[in-house]
Structures are given as structure tokens and as C-alpha cells.
N, C-alpha and C positions, 0 to 999 in steps of 0.2 A: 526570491523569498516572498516577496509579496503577492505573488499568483498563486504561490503553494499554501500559504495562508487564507487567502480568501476561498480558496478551494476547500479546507479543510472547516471554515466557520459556514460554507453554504453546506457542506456535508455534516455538519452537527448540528445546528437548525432542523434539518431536515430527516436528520436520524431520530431525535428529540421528540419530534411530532410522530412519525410512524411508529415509534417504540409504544408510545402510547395510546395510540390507535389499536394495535396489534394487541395488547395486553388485555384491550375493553372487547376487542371481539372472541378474544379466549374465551374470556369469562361470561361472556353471552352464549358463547357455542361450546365451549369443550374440545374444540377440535384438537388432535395433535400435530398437525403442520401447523396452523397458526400459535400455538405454543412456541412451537421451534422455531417460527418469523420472529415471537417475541424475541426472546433468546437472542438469535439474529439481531437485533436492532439494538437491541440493550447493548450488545455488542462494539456494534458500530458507533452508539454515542460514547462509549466509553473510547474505543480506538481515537477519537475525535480528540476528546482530552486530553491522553496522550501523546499526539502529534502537536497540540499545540502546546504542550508543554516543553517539546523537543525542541518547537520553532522558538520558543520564546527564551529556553537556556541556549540556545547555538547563537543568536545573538550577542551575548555577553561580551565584551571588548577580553584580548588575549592579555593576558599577565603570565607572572613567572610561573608561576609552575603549569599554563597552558599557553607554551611561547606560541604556538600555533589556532589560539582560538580553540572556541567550544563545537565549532561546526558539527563534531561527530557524535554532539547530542542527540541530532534529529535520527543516525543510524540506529543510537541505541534504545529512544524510545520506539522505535518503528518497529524495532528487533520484540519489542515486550509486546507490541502491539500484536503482532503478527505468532507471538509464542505463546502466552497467556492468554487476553481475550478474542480470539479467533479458535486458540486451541478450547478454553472453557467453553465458549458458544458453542462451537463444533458437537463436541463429546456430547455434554448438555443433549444436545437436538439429537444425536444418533441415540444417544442411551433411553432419552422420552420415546424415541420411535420402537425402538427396537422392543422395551417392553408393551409401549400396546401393541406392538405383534405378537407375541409373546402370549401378550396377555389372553387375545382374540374373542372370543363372546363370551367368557367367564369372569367378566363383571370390572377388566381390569383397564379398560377402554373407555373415554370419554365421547359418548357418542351427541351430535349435536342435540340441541334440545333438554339437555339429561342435568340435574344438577350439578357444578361444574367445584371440584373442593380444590381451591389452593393454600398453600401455606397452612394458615391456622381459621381459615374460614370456608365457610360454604357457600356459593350462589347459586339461585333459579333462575333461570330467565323467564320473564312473561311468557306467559300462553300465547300472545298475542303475534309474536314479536319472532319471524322465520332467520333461526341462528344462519340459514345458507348463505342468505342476502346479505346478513353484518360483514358473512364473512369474504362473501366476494367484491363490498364496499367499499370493506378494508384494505384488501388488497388491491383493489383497485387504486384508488387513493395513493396507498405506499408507493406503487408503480410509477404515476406522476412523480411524487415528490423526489423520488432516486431518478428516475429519470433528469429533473432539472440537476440535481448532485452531480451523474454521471456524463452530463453535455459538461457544466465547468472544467471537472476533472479532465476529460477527454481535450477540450481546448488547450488548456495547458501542458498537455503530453504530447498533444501537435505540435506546439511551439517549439518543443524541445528538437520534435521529428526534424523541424523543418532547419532549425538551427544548425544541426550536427551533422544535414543530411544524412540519415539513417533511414534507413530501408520502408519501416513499418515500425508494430506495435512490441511485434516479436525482436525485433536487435533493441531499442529503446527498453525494454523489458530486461535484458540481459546488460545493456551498456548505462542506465542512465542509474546518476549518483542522486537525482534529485528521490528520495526513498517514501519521503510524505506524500508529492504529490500523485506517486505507484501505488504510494500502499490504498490512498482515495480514490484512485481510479478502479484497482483489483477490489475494492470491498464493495463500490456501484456498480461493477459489476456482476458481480455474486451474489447482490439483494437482488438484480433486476433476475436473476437466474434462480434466485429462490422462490420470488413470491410467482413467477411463470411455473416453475414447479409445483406448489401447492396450489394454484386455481386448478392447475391440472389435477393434483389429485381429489380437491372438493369437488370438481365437474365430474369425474370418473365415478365418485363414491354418489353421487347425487344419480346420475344415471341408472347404475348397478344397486345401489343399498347397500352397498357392502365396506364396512370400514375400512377392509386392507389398503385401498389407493390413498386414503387420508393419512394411514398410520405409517405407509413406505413413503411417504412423501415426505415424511419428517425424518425419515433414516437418511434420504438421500441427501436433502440438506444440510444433517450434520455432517454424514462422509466428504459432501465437496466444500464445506466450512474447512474440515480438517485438510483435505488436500491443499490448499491454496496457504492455509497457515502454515503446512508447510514450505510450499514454494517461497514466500515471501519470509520466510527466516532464512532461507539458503542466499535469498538477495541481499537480506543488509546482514549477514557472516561477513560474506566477501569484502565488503563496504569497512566492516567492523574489524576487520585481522590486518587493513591497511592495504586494500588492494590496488593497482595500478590501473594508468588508462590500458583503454583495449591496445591490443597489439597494434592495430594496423596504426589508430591515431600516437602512437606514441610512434612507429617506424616515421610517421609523416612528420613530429617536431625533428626526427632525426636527421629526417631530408633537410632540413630547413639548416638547419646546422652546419652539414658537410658542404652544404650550397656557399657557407662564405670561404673564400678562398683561401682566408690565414689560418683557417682548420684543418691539422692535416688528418687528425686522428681523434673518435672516440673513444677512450679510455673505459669510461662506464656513464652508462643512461640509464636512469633511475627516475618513477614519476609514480606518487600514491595521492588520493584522494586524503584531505583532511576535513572534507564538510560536502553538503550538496554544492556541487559546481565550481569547488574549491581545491584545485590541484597547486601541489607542489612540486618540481622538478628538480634534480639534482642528477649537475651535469659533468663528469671529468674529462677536460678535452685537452688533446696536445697543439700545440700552437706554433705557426714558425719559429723555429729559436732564430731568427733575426730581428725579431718585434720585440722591444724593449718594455719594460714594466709600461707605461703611460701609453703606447698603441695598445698592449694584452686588453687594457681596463676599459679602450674607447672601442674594441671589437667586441670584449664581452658588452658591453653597453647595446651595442648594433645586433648581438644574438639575443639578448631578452627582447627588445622589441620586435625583431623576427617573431618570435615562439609568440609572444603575446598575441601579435598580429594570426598565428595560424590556430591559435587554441584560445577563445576569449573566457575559457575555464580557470586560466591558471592564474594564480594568484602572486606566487612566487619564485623566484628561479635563483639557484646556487649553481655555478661557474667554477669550477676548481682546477686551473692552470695545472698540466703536467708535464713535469719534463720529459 
């Protein structure tokens, strides 16, 4: 809990600053990829809010009517995160893009340099003062700052790796319950993929003079904003409708199981996430009928510290003697 939180306050620090960076070299340039960075980052400081809002109600100690803890707070603010402000950022950036294409040299395009109108005001930039440079500053700049976000994040998704021995990024991506510290690693990495996009499309348009690489540069950003906010809803779904460990780690508590001798039979094995890192098990096993109540209760005592020992996720274990 404590690695996904400070993961999530270096990415909001840092979303915080580039959102604002981003917004002053709009409004110095006009450009429509750095629009959509805006967009973008306003984004991510808000997803930030939200995560820590998730870490700080899953904390909460369990009472009655959450005999099981709040744990699956962090799924469901991670779930808003990833539906809401990834999808509004998203849309946002594609729909800015798509109209100055649209728009194309009939006056409906922000070209840099050009007076730039947001909201309910208008801005010049100085004469003085080459919109390209603000705006490759800028990004440059954001690049650093997501960069140091996206080392944190990535640390702590190694840990994870290295813990559960998992393959890579891709099985961790599909198995891992910790959903904050995924959802901070996929958003650093989508700034680092965004603002790599839009130098590319400022460099292209600076080249050629032609607004279209400035104006698809912000389409693309929105389409891959929206792609990932999808991905990243179908990850805390799963989390969210009470999904189980992966198959194989759940066959392996099973092993662990059939391994003690006065086991003859599993009945039913049952195991759902209730928080990041927080599994509970429910287990119905038949037992020799010549073990008396007072051996059943000192074998199941000898099978949760088994399970414990093989899985140091789980939190709880239910045992239900069959005849």
C-alpha cells in the first residue's frame, strides 16, 4: 500500500506541474497537439486524486456491513479513473483534433503564432517570442517530469514481477490486483507516448509548414488516450465482479492442500480478490473420517499456514469439514 501511494503522489506532483506548463505553451502557440497534452495532463492530475482517494477509503478498518474491508475501493475508483477521466481526456483530444482537420486553412485551425482564443478570452503572443521553442520546452520539460513518475511506477510493478514470479509486464498486466499502481504506470506511459507524438508532429509541421502533422498529432493522442481507457476498465471489471486468482496460482494452493495426507478430497475451491493483494479462500475439504473433531481443527490450522506460506496475498482462509 505504501509503494502504490507514493507512486501515485510522485505522479500527481508531477502531473500538476506539466498540466501547467502545457496550458501556457497553448496559449503562447495555438497549437492543437499541445492542447490535447493539456487535456492529457489535466487528466492525469485528476486520475491522481482519484487513486488517492481509493487508497485512502480502502484503508478504512472492516465493520458490519463491510465484514470484509473496503479494499475494493481502490478497484472502483481506478475503474472511474480509467472510464471517465481517460475517456473525457481521450474524446476531448480526438474531437480538438479531428476538427482542425476538418477545419484545414479556412480559418478553423490554430496556427502557431496566431492569436490564440480560449474559453471566454483571447491571447497574442509577443512578436518577440517563437511559439516552436515554448513548445518543444514544454515538452521537453513534461518528458523529464513523466519520465521520473514513470521510473517510480515501473519500480513498483518490478516488485510485484519479481514477487509472484511472473513472466513480464504483459502476465502482471493481466494477473496483478494491485489496480493503482497499473493504472500509474499505463498513464506514464501514454504521457511518455504522447508528448513523443506531438514533438513529432511540431518537428514535421515545422519542416513542411503544413498544419496537418500538428492537427493528427492530437487525433492520435486522443484515439490511444481512448484505447487504454478502455483496456484499463476491462482490468478493474474483472477485479470489480469479484474475480479469482489466476488459474494456475490457485491449482498451486490446491497442491499445497492434497500434499497433507489427512486430505482425501476437494470438495470445492473457491478463491476472489477483496482489495489489492487481498485474497480470500474458501475451502471445502473431506478429511479422514477417523480424525476426530480436535485433529480436523489442528490439520486445518497446519493447511492455512501451508496456503499462507505458498500465497503471501491471502489474507483469509474458510475450511469447511465434509463428510
Amino acid at each position: 500500500m505504501a509503494g502504490s501511494k507514493s507512486v501515485v503522489i510522485a505522479a500527481l506532483i508531477a502531473n500538476g506541474a506539466i498540466a501547467i506548463l502545457k496550458f501556457f505553451g497553448f496559449l503562447l502557440t495555438g497549437s492543437a497537439a499541445m492542447l490535447s497534452e493539456t487535456y492529457h495532463s489535466i487528466s492525469d492530475t485528476g486520475n491522481q486524486v482519484f487513486l488517492l482517494i481509493g487508497i485512502r477509503f480502502s484503508e478504512r478498518e472492516r465493520d458490519r456491513q463491510h465484514p470484509f474491508g473496503y479494499g475494493k475501493a481502490q478497484f472502483f475508483y481506478s475503474f472511474l479513473v480509467s472510464v471517465f477521466l481517460f475517456g473525457i481526456a481521450g474524446w476531448e483530444s480526438a474531437k480538438h483534433g479531428w476538427n482542425e482537420l476538418m477545419a484545414g486553412g479556412h480559418g478553423g485551425g490554430g496556427h502557431a503564432g496566431e492569436a490564440v482564443e480560449f474559453l471566454f478570452f483571447s491571447f497574442q503572443p509577443p512578436a518577440w517570442l517563437d511559439p516552436l521553442w515554448v513548445n518543444y520546452t514544454v515538452l521537453l520539460g513534461a518528458f523529464a517530469f513523466e519520465t521520473y513518475a514513470f521510473v517510480k511506477a515501473r519500480a513498483e510493478i518490478k516488485k510485484q514481477i519479481d514477487r509472484n514470479d511472473w513472466s513480464g509486464y504483459r502476465e502482471a498486466f493481466r494477473k496483478t490486483s494491485d489496480v493503482t499502481t497499473l493504472t500509474a504506470l499505463t498513464e506514464d506511459t501514454i504521457a511518455l507516448t504522447g508528448i513523443v507524438i506531438a514533438l513529432v508532429g511540431l518537428f514535421l509541421e515545422q519542416q513542411t509548414g503544413n498544419p496537418f502533422f500538428d492537427r493528427i498529432s492530437a487525433l492520435l493522442i486522443g484515439i490511444m488516450l481512448m484505447g487504454f481507457a478502455l483496456a484499463l476498465a476491462w482490468e478493474n471489471k474483472r477485479l470489480l465482479l469479484g474475480e479469482s486468482l489466476p488459474a494456475d496460482e490457485e491449482q498451486r494452493l490446491c497442491d499445497v492442500v492434497m500434499q497433507n495426507e489427512h486430505v482425501d478430497e476437494i470438495i470445492g475451491f473457491r478463491t476472489v480478490y477483496f482489495g489489492p493483494n487481498e485474497v480470500v479462500v474458501f475451502a471445502d475439504l473431506q478429511f479422514d473420517p477417523a480424525l476426530d473433531t480436535e485433529s480436523i481443527d489442528d490439520e486445518i490450522t497446519a493447511l492455512e499456514s501451508a496456503m499462507h506460506d505458498a500465497n503471501g496475498n491471502i489474507r483469509k482462509i474458510y475450511v469447511e469439514p465434509e463428510l
